[in-house]
N, CA and C atoms as an extended XYZ file, in Angstrom:
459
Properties=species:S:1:pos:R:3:atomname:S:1:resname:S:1:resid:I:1 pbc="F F F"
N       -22.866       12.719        0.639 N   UNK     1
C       -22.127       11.539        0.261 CA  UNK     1
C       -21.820       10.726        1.508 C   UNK     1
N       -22.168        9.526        1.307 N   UNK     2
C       -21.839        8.809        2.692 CA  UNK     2
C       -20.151        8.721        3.074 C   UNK     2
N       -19.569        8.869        4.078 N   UNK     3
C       -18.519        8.900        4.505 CA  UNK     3
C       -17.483        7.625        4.080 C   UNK     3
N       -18.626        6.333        3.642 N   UNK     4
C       -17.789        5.070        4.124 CA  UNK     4
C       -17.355        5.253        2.230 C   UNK     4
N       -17.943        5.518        1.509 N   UNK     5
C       -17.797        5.819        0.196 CA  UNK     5
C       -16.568        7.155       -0.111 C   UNK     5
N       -16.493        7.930        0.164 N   UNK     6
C       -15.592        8.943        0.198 CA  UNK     6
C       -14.400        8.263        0.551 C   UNK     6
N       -13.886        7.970        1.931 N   UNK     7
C       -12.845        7.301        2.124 CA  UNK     7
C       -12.655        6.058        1.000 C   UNK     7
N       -13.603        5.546        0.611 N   UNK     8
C       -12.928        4.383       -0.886 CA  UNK     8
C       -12.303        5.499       -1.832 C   UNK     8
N       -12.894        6.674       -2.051 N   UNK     9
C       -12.832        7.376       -3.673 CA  UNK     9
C       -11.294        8.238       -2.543 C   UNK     9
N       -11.097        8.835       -1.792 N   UNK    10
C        -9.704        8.878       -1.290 CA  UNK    10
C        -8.726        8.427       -1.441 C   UNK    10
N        -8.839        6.734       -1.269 N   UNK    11
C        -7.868        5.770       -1.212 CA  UNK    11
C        -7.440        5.530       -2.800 C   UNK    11
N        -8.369        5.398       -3.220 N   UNK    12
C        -8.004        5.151       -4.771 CA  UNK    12
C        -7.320        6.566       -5.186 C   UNK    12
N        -7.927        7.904       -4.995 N   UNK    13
C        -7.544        8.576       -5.880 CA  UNK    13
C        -6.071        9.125       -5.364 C   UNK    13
N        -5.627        8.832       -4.195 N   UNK    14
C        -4.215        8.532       -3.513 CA  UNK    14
C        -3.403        7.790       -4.249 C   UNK    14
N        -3.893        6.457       -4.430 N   UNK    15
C        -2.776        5.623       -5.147 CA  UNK    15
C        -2.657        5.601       -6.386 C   UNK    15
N        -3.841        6.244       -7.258 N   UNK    16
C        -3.652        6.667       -8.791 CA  UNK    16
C        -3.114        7.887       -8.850 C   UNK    16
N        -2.647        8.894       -7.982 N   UNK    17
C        -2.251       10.182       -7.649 CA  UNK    17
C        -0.267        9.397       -7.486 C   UNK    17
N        -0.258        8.819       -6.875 N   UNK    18
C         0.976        8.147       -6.819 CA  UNK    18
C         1.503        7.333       -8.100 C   UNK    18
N         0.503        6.135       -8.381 N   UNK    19
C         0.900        5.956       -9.547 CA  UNK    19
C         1.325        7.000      -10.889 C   UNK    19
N         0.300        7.912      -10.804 N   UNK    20
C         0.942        8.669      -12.050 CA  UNK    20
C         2.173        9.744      -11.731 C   UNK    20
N         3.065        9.558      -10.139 N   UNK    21
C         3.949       10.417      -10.339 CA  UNK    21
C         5.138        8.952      -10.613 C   UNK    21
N         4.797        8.147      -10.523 N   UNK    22
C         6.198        6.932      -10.955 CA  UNK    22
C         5.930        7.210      -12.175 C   UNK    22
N         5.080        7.396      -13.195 N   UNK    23
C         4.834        7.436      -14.863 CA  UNK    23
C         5.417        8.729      -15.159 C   UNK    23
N         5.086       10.088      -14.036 N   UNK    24
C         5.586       11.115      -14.348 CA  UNK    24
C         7.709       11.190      -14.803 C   UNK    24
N         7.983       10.425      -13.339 N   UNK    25
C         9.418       10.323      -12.937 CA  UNK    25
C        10.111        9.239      -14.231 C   UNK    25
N         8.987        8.691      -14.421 N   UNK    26
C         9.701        7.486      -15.547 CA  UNK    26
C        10.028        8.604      -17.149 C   UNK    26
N         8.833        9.321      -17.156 N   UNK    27
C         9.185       10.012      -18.716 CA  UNK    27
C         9.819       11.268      -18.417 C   UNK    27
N         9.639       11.595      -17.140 N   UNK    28
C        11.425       12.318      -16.721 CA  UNK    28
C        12.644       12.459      -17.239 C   UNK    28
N        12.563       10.961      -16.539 N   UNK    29
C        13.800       10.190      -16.802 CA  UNK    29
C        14.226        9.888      -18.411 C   UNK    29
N        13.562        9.471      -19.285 N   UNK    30
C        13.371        9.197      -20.449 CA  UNK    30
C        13.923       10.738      -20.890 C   UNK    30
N        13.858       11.512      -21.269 N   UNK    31
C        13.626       12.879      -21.074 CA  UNK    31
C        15.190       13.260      -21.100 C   UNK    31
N        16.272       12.316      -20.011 N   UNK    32
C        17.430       12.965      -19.525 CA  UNK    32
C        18.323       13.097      -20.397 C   UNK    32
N        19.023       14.447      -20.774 N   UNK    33
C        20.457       14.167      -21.535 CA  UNK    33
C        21.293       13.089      -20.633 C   UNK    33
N        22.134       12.746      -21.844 N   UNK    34
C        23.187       11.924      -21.268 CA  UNK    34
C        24.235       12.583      -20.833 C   UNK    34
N        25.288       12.545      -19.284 N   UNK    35
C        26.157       13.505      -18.986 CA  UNK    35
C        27.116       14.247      -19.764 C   UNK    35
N        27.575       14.712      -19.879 N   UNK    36
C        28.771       15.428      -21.352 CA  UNK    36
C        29.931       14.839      -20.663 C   UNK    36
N        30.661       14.466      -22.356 N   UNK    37
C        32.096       14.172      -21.850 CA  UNK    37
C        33.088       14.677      -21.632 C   UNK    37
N        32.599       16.314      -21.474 N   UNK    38
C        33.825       17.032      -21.017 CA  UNK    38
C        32.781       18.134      -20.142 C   UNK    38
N        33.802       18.074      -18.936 N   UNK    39
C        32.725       18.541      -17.958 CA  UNK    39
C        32.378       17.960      -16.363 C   UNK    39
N        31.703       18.653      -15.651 N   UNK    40
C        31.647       17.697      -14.096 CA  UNK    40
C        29.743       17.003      -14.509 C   UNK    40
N        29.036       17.445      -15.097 N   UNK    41
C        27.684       16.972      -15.928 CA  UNK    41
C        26.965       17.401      -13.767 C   UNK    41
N        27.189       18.230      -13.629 N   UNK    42
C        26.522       18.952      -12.574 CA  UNK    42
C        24.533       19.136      -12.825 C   UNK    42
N        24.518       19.915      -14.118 N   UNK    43
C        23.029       19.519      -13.726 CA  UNK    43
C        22.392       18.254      -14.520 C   UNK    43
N        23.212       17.181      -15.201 N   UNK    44
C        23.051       16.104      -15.403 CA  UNK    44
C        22.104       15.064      -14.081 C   UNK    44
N        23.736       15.743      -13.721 N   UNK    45
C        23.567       14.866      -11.682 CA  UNK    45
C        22.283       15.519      -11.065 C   UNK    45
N        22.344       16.879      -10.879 N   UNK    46
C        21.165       17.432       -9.937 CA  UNK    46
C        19.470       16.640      -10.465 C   UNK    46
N        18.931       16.719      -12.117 N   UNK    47
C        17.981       16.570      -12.807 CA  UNK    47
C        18.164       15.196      -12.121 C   UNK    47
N        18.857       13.889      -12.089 N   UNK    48
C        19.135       12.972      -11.237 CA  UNK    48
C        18.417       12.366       -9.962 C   UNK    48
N        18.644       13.520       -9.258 N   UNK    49
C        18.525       13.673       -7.808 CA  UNK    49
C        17.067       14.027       -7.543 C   UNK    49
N        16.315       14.961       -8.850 N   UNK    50
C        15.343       15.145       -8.422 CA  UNK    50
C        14.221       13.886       -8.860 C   UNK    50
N        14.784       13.426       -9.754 N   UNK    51
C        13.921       12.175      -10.377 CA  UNK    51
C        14.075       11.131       -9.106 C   UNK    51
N        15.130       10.804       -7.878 N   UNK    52
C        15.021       10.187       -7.461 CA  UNK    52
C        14.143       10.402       -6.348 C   UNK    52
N        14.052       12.009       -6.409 N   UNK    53
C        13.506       12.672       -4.864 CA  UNK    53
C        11.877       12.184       -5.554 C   UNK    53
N        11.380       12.802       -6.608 N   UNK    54
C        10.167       12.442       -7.325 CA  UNK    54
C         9.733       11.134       -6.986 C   UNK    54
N        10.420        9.943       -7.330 N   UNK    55
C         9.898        8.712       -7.296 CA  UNK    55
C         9.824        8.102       -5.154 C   UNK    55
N        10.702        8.688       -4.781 N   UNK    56
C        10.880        8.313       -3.378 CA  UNK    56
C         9.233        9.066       -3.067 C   UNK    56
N         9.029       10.184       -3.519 N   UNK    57
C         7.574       11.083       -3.115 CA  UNK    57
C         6.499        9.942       -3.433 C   UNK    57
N         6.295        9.416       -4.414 N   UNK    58
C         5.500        8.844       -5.491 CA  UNK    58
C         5.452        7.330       -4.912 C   UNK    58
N         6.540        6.846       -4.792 N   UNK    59
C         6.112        5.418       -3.663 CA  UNK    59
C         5.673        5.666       -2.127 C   UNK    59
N         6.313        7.043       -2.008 N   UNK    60
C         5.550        6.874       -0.406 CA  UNK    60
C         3.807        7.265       -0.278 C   UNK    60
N         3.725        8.112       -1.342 N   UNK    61
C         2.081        8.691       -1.565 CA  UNK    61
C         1.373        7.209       -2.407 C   UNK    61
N         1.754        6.100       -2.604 N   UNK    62
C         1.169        5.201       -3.369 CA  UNK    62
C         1.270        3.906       -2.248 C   UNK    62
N         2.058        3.949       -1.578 N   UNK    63
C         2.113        2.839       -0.703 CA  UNK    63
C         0.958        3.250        0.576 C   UNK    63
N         1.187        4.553        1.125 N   UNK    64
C         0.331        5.172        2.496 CA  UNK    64
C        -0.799        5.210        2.072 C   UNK    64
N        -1.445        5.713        0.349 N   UNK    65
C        -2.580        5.602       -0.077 CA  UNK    65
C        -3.118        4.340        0.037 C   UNK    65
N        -2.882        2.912       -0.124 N   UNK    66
C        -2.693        1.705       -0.338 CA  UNK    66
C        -3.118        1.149        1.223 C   UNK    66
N        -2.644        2.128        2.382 N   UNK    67
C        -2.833        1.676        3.697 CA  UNK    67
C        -4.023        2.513        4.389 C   UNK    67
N        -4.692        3.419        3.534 N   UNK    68
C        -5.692        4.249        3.667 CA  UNK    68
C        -7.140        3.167        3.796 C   UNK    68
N        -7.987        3.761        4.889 N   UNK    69
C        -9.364        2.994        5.500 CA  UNK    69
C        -9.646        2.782        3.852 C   UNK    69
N       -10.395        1.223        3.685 N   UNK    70
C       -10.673        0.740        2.401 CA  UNK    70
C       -11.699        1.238        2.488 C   UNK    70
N       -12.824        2.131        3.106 N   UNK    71
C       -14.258        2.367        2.809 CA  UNK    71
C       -15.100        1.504        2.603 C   UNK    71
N       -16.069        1.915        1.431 N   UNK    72
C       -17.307        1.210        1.034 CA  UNK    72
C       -17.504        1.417       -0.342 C   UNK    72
N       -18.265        0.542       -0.829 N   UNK    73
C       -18.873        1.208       -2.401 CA  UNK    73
C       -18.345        0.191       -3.693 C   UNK    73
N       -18.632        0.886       -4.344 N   UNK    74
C       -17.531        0.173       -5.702 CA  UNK    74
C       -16.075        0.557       -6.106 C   UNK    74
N       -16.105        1.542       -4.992 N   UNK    75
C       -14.083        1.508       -4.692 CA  UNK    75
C       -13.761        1.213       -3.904 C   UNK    75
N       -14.484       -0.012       -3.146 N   UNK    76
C       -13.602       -0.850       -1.966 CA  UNK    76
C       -12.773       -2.341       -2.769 C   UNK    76
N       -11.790       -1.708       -3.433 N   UNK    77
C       -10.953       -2.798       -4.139 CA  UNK    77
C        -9.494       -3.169       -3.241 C   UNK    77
N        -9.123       -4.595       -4.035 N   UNK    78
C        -8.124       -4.596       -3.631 CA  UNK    78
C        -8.032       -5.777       -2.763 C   UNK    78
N        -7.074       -7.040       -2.725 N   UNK    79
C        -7.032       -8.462       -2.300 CA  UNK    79
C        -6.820       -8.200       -0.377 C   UNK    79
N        -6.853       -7.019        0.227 N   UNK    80
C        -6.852       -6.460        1.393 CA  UNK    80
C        -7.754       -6.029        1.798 C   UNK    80
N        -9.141       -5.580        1.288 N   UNK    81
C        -9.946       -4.809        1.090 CA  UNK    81
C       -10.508       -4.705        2.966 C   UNK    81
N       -10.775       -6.347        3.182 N   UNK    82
C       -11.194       -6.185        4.280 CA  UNK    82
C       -10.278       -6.285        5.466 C   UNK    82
N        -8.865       -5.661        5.193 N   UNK    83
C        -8.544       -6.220        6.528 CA  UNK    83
C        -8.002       -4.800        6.913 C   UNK    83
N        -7.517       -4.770        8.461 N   UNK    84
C        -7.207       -3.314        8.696 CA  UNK    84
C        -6.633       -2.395        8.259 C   UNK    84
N        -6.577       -1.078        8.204 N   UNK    85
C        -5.539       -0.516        7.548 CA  UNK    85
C        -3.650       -0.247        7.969 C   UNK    85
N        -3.899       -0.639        8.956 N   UNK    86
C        -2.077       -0.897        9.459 CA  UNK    86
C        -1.721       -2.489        9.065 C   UNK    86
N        -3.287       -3.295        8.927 N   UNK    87
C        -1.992       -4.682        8.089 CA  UNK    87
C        -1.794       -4.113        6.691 C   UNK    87
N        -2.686       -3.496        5.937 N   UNK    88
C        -2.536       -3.417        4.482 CA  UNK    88
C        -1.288       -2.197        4.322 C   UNK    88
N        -1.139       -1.458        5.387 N   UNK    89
C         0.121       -0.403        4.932 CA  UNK    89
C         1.128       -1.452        5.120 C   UNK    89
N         1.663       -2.266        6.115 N   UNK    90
C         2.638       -3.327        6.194 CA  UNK    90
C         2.495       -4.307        5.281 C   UNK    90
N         1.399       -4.922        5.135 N   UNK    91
C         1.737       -5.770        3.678 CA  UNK    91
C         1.962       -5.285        2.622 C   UNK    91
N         1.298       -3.727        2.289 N   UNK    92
C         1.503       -3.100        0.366 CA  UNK    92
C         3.128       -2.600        0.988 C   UNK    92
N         3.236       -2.365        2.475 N   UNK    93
C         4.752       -1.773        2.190 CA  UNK    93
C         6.076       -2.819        2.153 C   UNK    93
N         5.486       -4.128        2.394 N   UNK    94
C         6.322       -5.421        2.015 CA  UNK    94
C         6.363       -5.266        0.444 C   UNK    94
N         4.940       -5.520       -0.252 N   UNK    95
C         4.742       -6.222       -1.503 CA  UNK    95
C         5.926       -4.912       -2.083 C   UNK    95
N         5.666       -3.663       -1.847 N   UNK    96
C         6.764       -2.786       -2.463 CA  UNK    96
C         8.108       -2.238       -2.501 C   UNK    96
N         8.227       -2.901       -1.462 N   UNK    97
C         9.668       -3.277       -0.692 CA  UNK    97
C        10.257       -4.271       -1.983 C   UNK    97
N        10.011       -5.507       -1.912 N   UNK    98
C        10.227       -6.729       -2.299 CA  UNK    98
C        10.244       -6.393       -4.091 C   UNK    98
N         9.340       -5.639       -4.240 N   UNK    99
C         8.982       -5.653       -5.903 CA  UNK    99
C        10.174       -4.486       -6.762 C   UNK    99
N        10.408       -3.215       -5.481 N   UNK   100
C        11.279       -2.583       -5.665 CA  UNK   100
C        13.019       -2.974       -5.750 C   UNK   100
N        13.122       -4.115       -4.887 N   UNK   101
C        14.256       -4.726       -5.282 CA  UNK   101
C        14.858       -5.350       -6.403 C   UNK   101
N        13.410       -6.326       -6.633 N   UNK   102
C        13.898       -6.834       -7.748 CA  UNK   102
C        13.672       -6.047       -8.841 C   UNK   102
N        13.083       -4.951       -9.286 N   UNK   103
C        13.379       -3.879      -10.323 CA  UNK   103
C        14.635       -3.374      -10.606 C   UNK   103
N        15.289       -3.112       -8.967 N   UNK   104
C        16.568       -2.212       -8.987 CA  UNK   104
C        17.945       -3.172       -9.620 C   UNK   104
N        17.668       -4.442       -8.831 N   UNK   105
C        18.629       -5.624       -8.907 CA  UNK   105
C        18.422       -6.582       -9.736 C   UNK   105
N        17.255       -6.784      -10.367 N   UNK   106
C        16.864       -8.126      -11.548 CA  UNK   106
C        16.453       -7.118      -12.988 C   UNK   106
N        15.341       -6.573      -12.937 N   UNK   107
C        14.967       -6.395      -14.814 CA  UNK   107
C        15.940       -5.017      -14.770 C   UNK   107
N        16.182       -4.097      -13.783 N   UNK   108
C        17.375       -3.296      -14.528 CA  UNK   108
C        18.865       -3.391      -14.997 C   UNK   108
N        19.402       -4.585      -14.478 N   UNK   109
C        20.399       -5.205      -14.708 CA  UNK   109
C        20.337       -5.855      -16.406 C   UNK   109
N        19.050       -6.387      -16.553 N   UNK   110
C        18.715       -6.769      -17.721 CA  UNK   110
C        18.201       -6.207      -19.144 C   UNK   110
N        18.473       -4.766      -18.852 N   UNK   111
C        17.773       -4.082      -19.485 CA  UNK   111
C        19.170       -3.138      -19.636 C   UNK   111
N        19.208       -1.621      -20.572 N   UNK   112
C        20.240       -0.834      -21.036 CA  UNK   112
C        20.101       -0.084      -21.435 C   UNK   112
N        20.416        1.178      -20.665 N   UNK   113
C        20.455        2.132      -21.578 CA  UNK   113
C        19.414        2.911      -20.847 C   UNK   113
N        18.763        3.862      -21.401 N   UNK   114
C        17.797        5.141      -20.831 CA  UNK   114
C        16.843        3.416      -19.882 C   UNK   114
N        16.047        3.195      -20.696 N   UNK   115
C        15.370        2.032      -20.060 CA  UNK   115
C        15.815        1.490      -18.594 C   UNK   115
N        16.749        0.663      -18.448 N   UNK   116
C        17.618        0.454      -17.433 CA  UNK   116
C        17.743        1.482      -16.197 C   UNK   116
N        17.842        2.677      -16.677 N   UNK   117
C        17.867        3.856      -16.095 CA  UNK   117
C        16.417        3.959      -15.126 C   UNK   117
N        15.665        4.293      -16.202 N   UNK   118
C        14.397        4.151      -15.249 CA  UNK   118
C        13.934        3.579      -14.193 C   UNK   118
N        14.032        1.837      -15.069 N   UNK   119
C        13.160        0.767      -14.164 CA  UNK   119
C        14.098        1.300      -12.777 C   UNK   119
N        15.529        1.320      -12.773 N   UNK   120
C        16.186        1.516      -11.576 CA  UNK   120
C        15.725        2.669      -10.811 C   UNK   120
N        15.477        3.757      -10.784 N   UNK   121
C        14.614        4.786      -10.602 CA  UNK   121
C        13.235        4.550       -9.833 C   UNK   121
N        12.552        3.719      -10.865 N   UNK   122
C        11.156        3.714      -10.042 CA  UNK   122
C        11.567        2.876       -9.257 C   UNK   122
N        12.311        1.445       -9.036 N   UNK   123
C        12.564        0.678       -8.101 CA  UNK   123
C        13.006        1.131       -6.684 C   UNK   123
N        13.868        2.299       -6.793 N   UNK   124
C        14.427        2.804       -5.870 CA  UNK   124
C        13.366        3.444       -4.920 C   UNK   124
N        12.232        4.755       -6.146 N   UNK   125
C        10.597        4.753       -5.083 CA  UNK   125
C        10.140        4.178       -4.560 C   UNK   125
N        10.064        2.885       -5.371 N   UNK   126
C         9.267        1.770       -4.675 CA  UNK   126
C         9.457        0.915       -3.235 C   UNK   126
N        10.793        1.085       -3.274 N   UNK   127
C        11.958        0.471       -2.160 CA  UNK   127
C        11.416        1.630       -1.104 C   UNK   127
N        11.630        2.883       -0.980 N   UNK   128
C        11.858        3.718       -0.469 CA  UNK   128
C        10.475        4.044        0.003 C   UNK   128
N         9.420        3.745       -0.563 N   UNK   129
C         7.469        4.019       -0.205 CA  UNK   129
C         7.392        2.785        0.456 C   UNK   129
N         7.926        1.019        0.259 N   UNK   130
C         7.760        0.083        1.219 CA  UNK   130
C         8.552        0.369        2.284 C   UNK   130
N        10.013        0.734        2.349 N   UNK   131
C        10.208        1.125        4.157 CA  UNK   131
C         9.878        2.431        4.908 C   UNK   131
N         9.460        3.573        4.173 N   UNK   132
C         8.391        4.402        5.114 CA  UNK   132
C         7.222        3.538        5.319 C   UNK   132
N         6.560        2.580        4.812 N   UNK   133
C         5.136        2.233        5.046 CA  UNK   133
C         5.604        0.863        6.117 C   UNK   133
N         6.930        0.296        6.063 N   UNK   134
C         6.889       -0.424        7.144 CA  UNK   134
C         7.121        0.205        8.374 C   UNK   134
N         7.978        1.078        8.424 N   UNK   135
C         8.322        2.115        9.383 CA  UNK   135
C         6.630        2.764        9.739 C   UNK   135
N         6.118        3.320        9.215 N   UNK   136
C         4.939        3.804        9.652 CA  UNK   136
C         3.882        2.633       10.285 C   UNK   136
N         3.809        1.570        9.923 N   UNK   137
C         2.914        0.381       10.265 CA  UNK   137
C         3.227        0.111       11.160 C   UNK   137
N         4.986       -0.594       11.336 N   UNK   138
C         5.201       -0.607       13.058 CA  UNK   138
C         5.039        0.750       14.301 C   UNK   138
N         5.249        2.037       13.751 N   UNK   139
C         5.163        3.013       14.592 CA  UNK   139
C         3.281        2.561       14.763 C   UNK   139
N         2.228        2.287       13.717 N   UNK   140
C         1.299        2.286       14.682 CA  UNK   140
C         1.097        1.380       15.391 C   UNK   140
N         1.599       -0.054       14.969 N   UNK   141
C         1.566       -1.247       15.968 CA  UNK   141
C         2.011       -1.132       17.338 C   UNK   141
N         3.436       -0.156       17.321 N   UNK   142
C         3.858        0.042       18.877 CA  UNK   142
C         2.962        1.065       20.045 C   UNK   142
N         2.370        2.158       19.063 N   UNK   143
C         1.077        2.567       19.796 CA  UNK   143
C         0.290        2.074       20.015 C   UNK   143
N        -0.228        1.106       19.602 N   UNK   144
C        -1.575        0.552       19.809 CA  UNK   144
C        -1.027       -0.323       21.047 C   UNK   144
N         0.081       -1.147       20.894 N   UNK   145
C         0.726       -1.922       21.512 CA  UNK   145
C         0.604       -0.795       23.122 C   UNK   145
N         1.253       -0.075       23.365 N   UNK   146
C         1.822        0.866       24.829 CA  UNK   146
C         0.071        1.385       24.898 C   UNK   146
N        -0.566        1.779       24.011 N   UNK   147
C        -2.192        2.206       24.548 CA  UNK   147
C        -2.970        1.051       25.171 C   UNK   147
N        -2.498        0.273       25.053 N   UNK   148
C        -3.355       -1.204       25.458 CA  UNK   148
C        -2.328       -1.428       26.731 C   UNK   148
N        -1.441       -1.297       26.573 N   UNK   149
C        -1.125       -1.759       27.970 CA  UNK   149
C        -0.958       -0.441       29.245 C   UNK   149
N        -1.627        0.946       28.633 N   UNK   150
C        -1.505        1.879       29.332 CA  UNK   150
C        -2.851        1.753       30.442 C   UNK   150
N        -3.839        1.677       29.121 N   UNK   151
C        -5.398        0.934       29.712 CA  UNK   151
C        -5.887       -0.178       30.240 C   UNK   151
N        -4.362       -0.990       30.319 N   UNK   152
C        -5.144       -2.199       31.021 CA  UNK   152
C        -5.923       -3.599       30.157 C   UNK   152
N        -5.856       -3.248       29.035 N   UNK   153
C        -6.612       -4.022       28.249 CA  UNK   153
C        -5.859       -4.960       27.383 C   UNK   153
C-alpha cells in the first residue's frame, strides 16, 4: 500500500473514530437518570464526570486526527487538504473551539431537558479538543520556530 494513501485512510479513520465517541457520549448522556431527590445523587454526579471525561477524549482524538498528514488518494478530503498539518490542527482547533462555544452557550441554552444536557456535553469536548489542538499547534510552531533559529536558517 503506498504510504501517501495509508496516512489519508489514518486521518479519516481518526476523526470518524472521534466522531463516533461524541455520538457514543451523546447516547450516554441520553441514557442518564435524573439525580434523586433525596440523596447527595453521587453516582448521578460521577456517570457525569465520565461523560465529560469521554467527550473531552473524543474532541481531542477528532480535532489531532483532523491535524494528521492529509496523504493521498480518495481520502485526501477536506477544505485544508492541501495545506500543512500544524495549520490544519490550528485552524480545525479554532473551527472547534469556536463551534464548541456556541453549543455550550447558544443551542444549549435553547434547548431543555436531557437534550440541553447533551448538546452542552459535546460542546464542552469540542471546546476542550480545540484548545489541546491550539496548544499543540503552537507547541509545534515554537519548535520549528527555536530549530530554525538554532540552524541558522
Amino acid at each position: 500500500m503506498d504510504r501517501s494513501r495509508l496516512f489519508a485512510a489514518l486521518r479519516a479513520g481518526v476523526v470518524a473514530v472521534g466522531l463516533a465517541g461524541f455520538v457514543a457520549v451523546a447516547a450516554f448522556v441520553f441514557d442518564l437518570p435524573p439525580p434523586p431527590e433525596t440523596g447527595d445523587g453521587v453516582p448521578s454526579g460521577f456517570a457525569f464526570a465520565f461523560a465529560l471525561l469521554g467527550t473531552a477524549v473524543a474532541g481531542v482524538v477528532t480535532v489531532v486526527g483532523y491535524g494528521l498528514p492529509a496523504g493521498g488518494g480518495r481520502l485526501r478530503v477536506g477544505p485544508l487538504a492541501d495545506r500543512s498539518s500544524t495549520y490544519r490542527l490550528v485552524a480545525g482547533g479554532a473551527a472547534a473551539g469556536v463551534f464548541g462555544v456556541a453549543l455550550m452557550f447558544g443551542i444549549a441554552f435553547l434547548t431543555s431537558g436531557t437534550v440541553s444536557v447533551a448538546v452542552w456535553v459535546v460542546g464542552v469536548g469540542l471546546l476542550v479538543g480545540g484548545l489541546v489542538a491550539l496548544a499543540l499547534g503552537g507547541l509545534a510552531v515554537g519548535v520549528r520556530l527555536v530549530a530554525d533559529a538554532v540552524t541558522g536558517e
